[in-house]
Structures are given as structure tokens and as C-alpha cells.
KERORO-612645 format. One record per residue (C-alpha): x, y, z; residue in one letter. Coordinates in steps of 0.05 Angstrom, whole numbers, padded with zeros to 5 digits, always signed. Each point is the difference from the previous one (the first is absolute). Layout:
BEGIN
XYZA/...
end
This chain:
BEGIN
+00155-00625-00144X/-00032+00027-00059X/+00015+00070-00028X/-00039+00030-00047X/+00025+00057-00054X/-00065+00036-00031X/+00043+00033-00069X/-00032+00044-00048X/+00042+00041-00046X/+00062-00002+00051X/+00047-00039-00048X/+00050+00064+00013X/-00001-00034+00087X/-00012-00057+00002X/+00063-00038-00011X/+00018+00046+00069X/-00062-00017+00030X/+00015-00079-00015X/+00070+00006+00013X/-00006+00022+00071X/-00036-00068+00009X/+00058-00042-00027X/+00044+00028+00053X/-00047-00027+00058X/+00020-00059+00036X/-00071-00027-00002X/+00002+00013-00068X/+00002-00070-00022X/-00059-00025+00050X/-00044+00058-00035X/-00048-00006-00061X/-00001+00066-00032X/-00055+00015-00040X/+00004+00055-00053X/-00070+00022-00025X/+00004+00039-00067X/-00059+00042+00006X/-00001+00009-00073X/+00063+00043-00012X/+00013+00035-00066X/+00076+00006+00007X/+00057-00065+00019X/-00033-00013+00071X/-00012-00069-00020X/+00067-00009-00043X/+00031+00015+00075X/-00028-00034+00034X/-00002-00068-00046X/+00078+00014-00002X/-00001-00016+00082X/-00058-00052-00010X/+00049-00038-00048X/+00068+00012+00048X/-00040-00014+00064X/-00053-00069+00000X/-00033+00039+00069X/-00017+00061-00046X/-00066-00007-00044X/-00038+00042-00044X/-00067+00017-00016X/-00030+00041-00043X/-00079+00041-00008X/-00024+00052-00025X/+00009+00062+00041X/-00059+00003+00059X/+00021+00076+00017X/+00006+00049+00019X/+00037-00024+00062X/+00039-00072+00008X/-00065-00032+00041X/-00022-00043-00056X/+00070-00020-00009X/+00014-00015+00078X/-00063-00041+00003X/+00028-00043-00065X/+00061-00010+00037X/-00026-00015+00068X/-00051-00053-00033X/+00067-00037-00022X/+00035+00010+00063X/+00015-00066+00032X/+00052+00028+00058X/-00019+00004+00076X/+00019+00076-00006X/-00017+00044-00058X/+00041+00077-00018X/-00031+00039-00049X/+00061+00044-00029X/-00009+00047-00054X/+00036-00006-00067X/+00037+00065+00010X/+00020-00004+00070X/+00046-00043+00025X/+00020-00033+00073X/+00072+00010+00033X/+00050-00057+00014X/-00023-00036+00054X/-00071+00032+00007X/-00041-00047-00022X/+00035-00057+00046X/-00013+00053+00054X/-00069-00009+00003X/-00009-00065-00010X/+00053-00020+00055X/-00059+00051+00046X/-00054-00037-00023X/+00029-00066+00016X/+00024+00020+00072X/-00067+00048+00019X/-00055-00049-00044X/-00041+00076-00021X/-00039-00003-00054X/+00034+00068-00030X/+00066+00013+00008X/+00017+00073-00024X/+00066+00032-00014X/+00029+00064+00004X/-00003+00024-00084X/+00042+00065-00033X/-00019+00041-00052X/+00055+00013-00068X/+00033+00027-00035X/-00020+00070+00046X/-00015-00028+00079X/-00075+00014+00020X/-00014+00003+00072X/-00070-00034+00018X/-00039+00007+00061X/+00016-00073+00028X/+00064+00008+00000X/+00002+00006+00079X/-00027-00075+00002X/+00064-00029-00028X/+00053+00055+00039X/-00033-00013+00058X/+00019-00070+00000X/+00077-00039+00018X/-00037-00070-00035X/-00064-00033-00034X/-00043+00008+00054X/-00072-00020-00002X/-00059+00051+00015X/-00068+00006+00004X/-00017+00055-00058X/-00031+00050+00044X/+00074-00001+00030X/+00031+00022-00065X/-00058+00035-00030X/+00031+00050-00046X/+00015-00071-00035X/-00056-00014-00026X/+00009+00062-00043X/+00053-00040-00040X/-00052-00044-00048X/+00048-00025-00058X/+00023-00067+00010X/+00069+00004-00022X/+00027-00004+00071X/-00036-00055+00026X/-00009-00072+00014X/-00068-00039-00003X/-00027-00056+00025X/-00035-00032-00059X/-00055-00033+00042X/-00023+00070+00035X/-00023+00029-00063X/-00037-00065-00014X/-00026+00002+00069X/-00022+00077-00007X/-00020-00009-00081X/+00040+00054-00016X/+00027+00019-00061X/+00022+00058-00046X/-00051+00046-00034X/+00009+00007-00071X/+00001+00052-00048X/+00005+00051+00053X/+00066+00039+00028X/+00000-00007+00072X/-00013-00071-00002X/+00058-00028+00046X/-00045+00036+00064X/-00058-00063-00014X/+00051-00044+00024X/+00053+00034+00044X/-00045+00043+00046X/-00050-00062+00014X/+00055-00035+00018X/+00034+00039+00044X/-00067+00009+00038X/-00017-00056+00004X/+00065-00035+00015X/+00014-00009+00086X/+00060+00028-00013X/+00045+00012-00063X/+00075-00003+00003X/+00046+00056-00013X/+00075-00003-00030X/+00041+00059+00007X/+00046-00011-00054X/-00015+00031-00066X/-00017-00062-00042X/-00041+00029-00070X/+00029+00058-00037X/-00060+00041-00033X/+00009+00032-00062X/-00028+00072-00006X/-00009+00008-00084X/-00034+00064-00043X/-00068-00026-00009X/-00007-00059+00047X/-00060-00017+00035X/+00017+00036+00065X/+00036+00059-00031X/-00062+00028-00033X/-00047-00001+00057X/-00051+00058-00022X/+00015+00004-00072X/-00045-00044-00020X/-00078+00002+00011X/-00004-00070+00016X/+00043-00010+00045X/-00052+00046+00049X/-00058-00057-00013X/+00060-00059+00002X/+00017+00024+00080X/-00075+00008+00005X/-00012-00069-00006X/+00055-00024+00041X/-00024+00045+00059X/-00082-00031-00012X/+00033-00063-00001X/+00044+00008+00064X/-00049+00037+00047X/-00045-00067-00008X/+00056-00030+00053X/-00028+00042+00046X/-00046-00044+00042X/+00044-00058+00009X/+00057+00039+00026X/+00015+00025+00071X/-00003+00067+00021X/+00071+00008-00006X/+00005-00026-00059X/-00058+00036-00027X/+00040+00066+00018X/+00063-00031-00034X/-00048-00009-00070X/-00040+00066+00015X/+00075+00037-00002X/+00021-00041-00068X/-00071+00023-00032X/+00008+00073+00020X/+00073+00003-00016X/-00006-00034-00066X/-00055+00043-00030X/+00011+00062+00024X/+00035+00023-00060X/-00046-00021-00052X/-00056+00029+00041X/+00026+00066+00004X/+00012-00003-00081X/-00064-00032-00012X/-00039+00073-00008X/+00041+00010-00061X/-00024-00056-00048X/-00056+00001-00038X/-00058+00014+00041X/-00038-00054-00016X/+00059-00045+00021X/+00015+00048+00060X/-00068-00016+00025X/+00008-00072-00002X/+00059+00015+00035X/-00037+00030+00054X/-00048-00040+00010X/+00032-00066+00011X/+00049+00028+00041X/-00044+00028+00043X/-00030-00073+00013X/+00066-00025+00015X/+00030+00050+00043X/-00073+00004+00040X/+00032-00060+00023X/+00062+00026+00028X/+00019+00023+00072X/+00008+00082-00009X/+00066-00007+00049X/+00032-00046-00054X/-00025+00051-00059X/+00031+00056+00041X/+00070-00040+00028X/+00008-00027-00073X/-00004+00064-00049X/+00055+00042-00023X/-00034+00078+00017X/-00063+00033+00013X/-00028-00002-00079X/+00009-00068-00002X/-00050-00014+00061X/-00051+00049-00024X/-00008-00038-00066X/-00011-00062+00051X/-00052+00040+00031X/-00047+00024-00058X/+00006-00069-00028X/-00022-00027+00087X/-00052+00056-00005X/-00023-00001-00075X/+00013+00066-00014X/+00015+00005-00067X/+00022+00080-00008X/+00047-00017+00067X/+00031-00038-00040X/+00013+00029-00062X/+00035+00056+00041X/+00031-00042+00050X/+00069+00004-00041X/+00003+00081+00010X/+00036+00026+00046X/-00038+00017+00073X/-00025+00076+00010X/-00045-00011+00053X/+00016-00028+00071X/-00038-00008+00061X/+00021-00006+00089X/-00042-00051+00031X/+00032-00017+00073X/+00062+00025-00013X/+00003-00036-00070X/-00002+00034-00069X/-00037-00033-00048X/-00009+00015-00083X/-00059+00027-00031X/-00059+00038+00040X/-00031-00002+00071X/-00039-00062+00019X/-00036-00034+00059X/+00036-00056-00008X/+00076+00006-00024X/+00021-00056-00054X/+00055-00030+00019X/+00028-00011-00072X/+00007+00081-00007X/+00045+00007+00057X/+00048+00040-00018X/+00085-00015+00004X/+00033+00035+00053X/+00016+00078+00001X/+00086+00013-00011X/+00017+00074+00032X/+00081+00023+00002X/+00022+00064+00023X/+00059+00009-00041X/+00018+00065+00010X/-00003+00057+00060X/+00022+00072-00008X/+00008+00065+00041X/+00004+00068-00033X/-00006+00052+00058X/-00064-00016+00026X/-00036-00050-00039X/+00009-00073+00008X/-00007-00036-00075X/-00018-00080+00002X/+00000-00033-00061X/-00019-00073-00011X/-00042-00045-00043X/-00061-00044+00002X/-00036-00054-00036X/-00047-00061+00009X/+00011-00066-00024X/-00054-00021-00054X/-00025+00080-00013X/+00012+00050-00046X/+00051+00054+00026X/-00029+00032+00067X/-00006+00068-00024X/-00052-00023-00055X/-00043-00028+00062X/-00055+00027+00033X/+00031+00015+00064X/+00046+00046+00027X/+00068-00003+00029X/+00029+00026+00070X/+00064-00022+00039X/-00012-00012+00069X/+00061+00009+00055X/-00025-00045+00056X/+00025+00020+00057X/+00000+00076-00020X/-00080+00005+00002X/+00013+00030-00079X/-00034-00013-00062X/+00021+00032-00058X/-00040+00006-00069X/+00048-00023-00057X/+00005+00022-00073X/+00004-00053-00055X/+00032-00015-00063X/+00017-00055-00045X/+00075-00029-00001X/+00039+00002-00054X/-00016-00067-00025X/-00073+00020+00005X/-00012-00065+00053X/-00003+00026+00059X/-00020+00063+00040X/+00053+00050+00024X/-00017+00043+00076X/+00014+00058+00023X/-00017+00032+00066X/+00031+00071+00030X/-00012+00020+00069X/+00024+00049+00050X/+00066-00028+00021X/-00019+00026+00084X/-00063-00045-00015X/+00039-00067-00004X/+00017-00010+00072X/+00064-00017+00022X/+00017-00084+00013X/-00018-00062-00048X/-00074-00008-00036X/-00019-00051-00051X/-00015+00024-00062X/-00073-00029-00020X/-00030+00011-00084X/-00075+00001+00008X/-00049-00009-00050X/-00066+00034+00021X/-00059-00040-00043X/-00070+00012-00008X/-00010-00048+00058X/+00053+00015+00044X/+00083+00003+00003X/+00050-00056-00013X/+00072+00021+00026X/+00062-00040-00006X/+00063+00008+00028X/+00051+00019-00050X/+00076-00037-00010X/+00063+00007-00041X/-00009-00014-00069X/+00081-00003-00027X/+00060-00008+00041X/+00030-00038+00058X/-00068+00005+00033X/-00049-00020-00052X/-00057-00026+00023X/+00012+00023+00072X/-00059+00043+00040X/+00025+00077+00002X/+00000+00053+00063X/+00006+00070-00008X/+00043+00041+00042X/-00009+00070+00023X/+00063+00032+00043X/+00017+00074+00005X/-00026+00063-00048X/+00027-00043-00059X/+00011-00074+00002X/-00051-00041-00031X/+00016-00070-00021X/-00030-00065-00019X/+00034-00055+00034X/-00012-00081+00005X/-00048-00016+00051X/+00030-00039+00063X/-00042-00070+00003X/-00032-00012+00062X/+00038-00043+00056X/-00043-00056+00010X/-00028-00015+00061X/+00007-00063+00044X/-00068-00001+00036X/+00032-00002+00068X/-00020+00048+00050X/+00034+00023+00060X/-00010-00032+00062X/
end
């Protein structure tokens, strides 16, 4: 087994990072490779020191190929004589025992990856394929559309690979680009039958001030660096299946999206680049994966104007909603078409009654509302009217901002005689240009958070908003 150590300026880690390999029992059936990727600190002084102490440590030094350790991984993996190859970097390190985890998996399940559960430190991150590991008692193997959210997880600190798959595939690192683990990670796990999965946490990931990962959108090339991983990536496309086209479709919407949605902000020139490519790539892309895979509403509007080529869309796509839309029951942002896109649709409406009052005759309800992906509802073109179904009652509501200036406040005050005794549910509904949306409203603090309300009307005085009983199921029998 061959690990490789790309090291540029991380002279402060990497005695940790080789230490952690020491304490392997495989240890001494490894080479470990250190690449200095021209370092202008002690990375090399440390890492001679282990070269010297250890005869399965060696050292080799270039000038630095960077950004990013590609150029550095390739050097390594060119030297690489082991069955298995691990590309760790200089500042992380593995646990006790991790490293002899996988490659005990490998052995027993014969995958060409073998992937491990990883933690972030010193402050504990919590990544989206986390479920893949918790889900699992053992190294179990899978095909990746099985464990998709994994393939979300591109560093190759936590895994195991076979040394003849990436000759097989030709694949190695890009170089000079941040980014560049996805050229070989992603293809693999693609194109892999199935790739095993160890539950244990084996790599311990080091989140710095200033790393690569840590400063995402600060700098202007990164944008273009994830550009060219996505170009690259969508040209798997046509060998895949479809379910693994919809596993790659989700990693190229997910991965993007945030660039995307910043990209309006650079320099225009460079903003239209921006645009442009992307909107070749994500032409390419199922609009169910664009919509499953984004974060909110903004971020699959500036995946539309790019889809569309509408360059002001874009530029705008960032500001918060003003304008929604019914079609079939479904609210939508921006105006009235034939044709609904269904990128705009908007996040779901959130309605609470929160408080009911009676002074003499006058009922008071009180609640909020807001929609997911929108700017607050009462800076909206529609209107707002709570519904008792049940009570044949609609009543026109006033609105307000909350405190916090986030959401919309309602109010509605009625003739208490008009609310007719026995139990209604309380229905928000948002007349558009197009036609209403209404949503039922729930608790939003408490014991019964979450949970559907009913409002109660008993006697000249008693109005209250209670949990709503859930329906007994049924069996399907009928009587003979």
C-alpha cells in the first residue's frame, strides 16, 4: 500500500499528519511518499526527519504546481508502487486503527474504493453524507446510487484505491486548480460497480483560517476553478446509467449552486463568462436534480437564467422574491406565464395562529405567515385572508412586519356570533394575481410544534386553538 502526503507550507502538521501513520499496524507494509510541493517553511526538514527514522518514508521535492496539491498527488502517484494508493493531506491526519480499517474492507469486499467515515477538527462540521456511514453496523459494499449523498464527499483522505482502476480509467489529478480531488474521486465512484463503505471514522480533517475549503467565495478563482471541474464532470454523462446520471446531475447542481448565485457579483466581464459556460453545462442537467439539490428558491432561479440565457434574470436572481404566481394550485416566483418554470416554484407557505382573543363581541386572531424562498408576504403582490373551513368564513386580514422584520404578522377581527359554534381549521390564503394558495396553519413553539392546529368555538366566549386530532387510519375492510 502506498500513501501519498502532498505538503506545501504545512511544516507546523505534518509531524501529526506522519505520526498518525506510525501508529498503523500496516504501517511497516506501506511506502509513504511525502511530496514537497515547493514549501517555503520546514515541510521538508519534517518530513526528511521521518524519511531518515523510517527506510518506508521517502521524500521528494518540486517546485510548487499550485494552487491546489494535484500536481503534487500526480508526482506521488507516478512513484507509487503499492496495490492500494491513500492520498492524505499534510495537515490532516488518520486515527489509530483507521487506515488498517480500510484496507482490512478492501481485502475482504475486493472494491476498487473503499471510503471511510472522516471528522472535521478542531470545531466538528457536520456534512451531508454523514447518513451513509450512521446508517451502517459494518463496511458494507454499495452500488453509489445506494449511498448517493456520498459522492458529495470528493477529498481522498478517507479512502482506499485500487491502483490499477485509475490506470484502467486514466484518471488523474488536475493541477493548478482547487477542486481538483473531484477529477478523480467522482469518476470513480461512478464508475465503480459498487464502492465500499466503512463506518468508522478513519481520517481526521483539519478545518484551518485560510485553507483551501475554508475560503470558498473569497477568492475570484475559485468560481472558474469549480467551473472547470463541473465542464469536466458533466462529460461522464453518456456513459453512465440513468441512475447514475441522476446521482452526477445532483453532485453538479449541489456543488455549484453557491458560486452561481455569487457569480453576478464579479466583474462583469468575468460574470458573463460565468454565465455562459454554466449555462452549457447545466443545459445538460435533469431540472428534478437542479430543483431536489439546491438550498432555496434564489439559488434555482440563478440555474434558470443561466438554462434560459437570460442575462438580467440573473443578475437579479440573488434579490429577494416580490412577485409570485398560482398555477394548479402551485405558487410560482416572478409573473404570469403559459407555461410555469419549474425552477421558480416557490418553497412552501408557513401560517400559525398564535393568538385568539374575545373582548365583548369581537373575536381577535392573530398569527403569522411567510413563504420559504420570498421576501416577507406582506411585501408581495397578493393579499391575505384566513379561511375557517368548516365555518363557510373568510376573513380579510391586516398585515405587518414582525419584529425581526422576517416575517409577516396577521390579524383578523370578526363578529364573535359569526364564528359558529364546534371545531374549524384555520386556513392562511394568499389570493395572487392568478388565483389563491391556502395552507393549513400549525404550532410554531411549544409542546406541539410543528403539529396541524383546529380552532374551537364553544359558548358566547370560548375560542381556542387546539392540536388537531390525526386521522384514525382506515383498514380497507368493509362490512359484510
Amino acid at each position: 500500500m502506498t500513501v501519498v502526503i502532498p505538503a506545501f507550507d504545512v511544516a507546523e502538521y505534518l509531524g501529526e499528519c506522519l505520526g498518525s501513520l506510525v501508529v498503523q499496524e500496516i504501517f511497516d507494509r506501506c511506502e509513504i511518499i511525502v511530496v514537497d510541493d515547493g514549501s517555503t517553511d520546514e515541510t521538508a526538514h519534517v518530513a526528511q526527519a521521518f524519511a531518515v527514522q523510517y527506510p518506508n518514508v521517502s521524500v521528494v521535492s518540486q517546485a510548487n504546481q499550485g494552487p491546489g496539491p494535484g500536481g503534487a498527488r500526480n508526482a506521488g502517484l507516478a512513484l507509487a508502487t503499492g496495490a492500494y494508493v491513500m492520498f492524505l493531506d499534510g495537515d490532516d491526519r488518520l486515527v489509530p486503527g483507521g487506515l488498517d480499517l480500510l484496507h482490512r474492507a478492501a481485502q475482504e469486499t475486493g472494491d476498487a474504493l473503499v471510503v471511510g467515515a472522516m471528522r472535521s477538527f478542531p470545531e466538528t462540521k457536520h456534512y451531508p453524507w454523514d447518513a451513509v456511514f450512521t446508517e451502517l453496523a459494518a463496511p458494507t459494499s454499495l452500488p453509489i446510487e445506494d449511498a448517493a449523498a456520498a459522492v458529495h464527499n470528493s477529498a481522498p483522505g478517507n479512502k482506499l484505491i485500487k491502483r490499477s482502476a485509475l490506470q484502467k480509467y486514466g484518471l488523474s489529478f488536475a493541477v493548478g486548480i482547487h477542486h481538483q480531488d473531484t477529477y478523480v474521486t467522482v469518476p470513480l465512484m461512478l464508475r465503480s460497480p459498487t464502492v465500499t463503505f466503512v463506518p468508522d471514522v478513519v481520517q481526521l480533517y483539519r478545518r484551518r483560517a485560510g485553507s483551501i475549503m475554508d475560503a470558498h467565495f473569497e477568492r475570484e478563482q475559485n468560481f472558474f476553478d469549480h467551473l472547470q471541474v463541473v465542464e469536466h464532470l458533466v462529460g461522464l454523462r453518456p456513459e453512465l446509467t440513468p441512475e447514475r446520471q441522476a446521482v452526477l446531475d445532483a453532485f453538479l447542481a449541489r456543488s455549484m449552486q453557491g458560486f452561481l448565485l455569487r457569480g453576478a457579483q464579479l466583474d462583469e466581464q468575468r460574470a458573463r463568462e460565468l454565465f455562459t459556460r454554466c449555462g452549457a453545462v447545466y443545459r445538460q442537467v435533469s431540472t428534478e436534480a437542479i430543483f431536489s439539490a439546491t438550498r432555496t428558491l434564489q439559488h434555482r432561479l440563478a440555474y434558470s437564467a443561466v438554462i434560459r440565457g437570460d442575462w438580467d434574470d440573473y443578475v437579479t436572481a440573488s434579490e429577494p422574491v416580490r412577485s409570485v404566481w398560482a398555477h394548479d394550485g402551485v405558487l410560482y416566483a416572478g409573473q404570469p406565464a403559459d407555461e410555469p418554470d419549474p425552477l421558480a416554484r416557490a418553497g412552501a407557505v408557513i401560517a400559525t395562529v398564535d393568538d385568539v382573543e374575545v373582548t365583548g363581541d369581537r373575536a381577535v386572531l392573530r398569527g403569522t405567515v411567510r413563504i420559504k424562498g420570498t421576501a416577507p408576504v406582506h411585501e408581495l403582490n397578493v393579499s391575505v385572508s384566513l379561511r375557517l373551513k368548516g365555518a363557510a368564513l373568510a376573513l380579510p386580514a391586516e398585515l405587518r412586519p414582525t419584529d425581526d422584520r422576517k416575517s409577516t404578522a396577521w390579524q383578523v377581527s370578526t363578529a364573535h356570533v359569526s364564528i359558529p359554534p364546534g371545531t374549524h381549521d384555520p386556513r392562511v390564503v394568499l389570493d395572487t394575481p392568478t388565483g389563491a394558495i391556502s395552507a393549513g396553519t400549525r404550532f410554531s413553539s411549544g409542546p406541539s410544534r410543528g403539529q396541524r392546529q383546529t380552532l374551537r368555538c364553544a359558548g358566547d366566549s370560548l375560542l381556542e386553538i387546539l392540536p388537531k386530532e390525526p386521522q384514525a387510519a382506515t383498514s380497507g375492510l368493509v362490512d359484510a
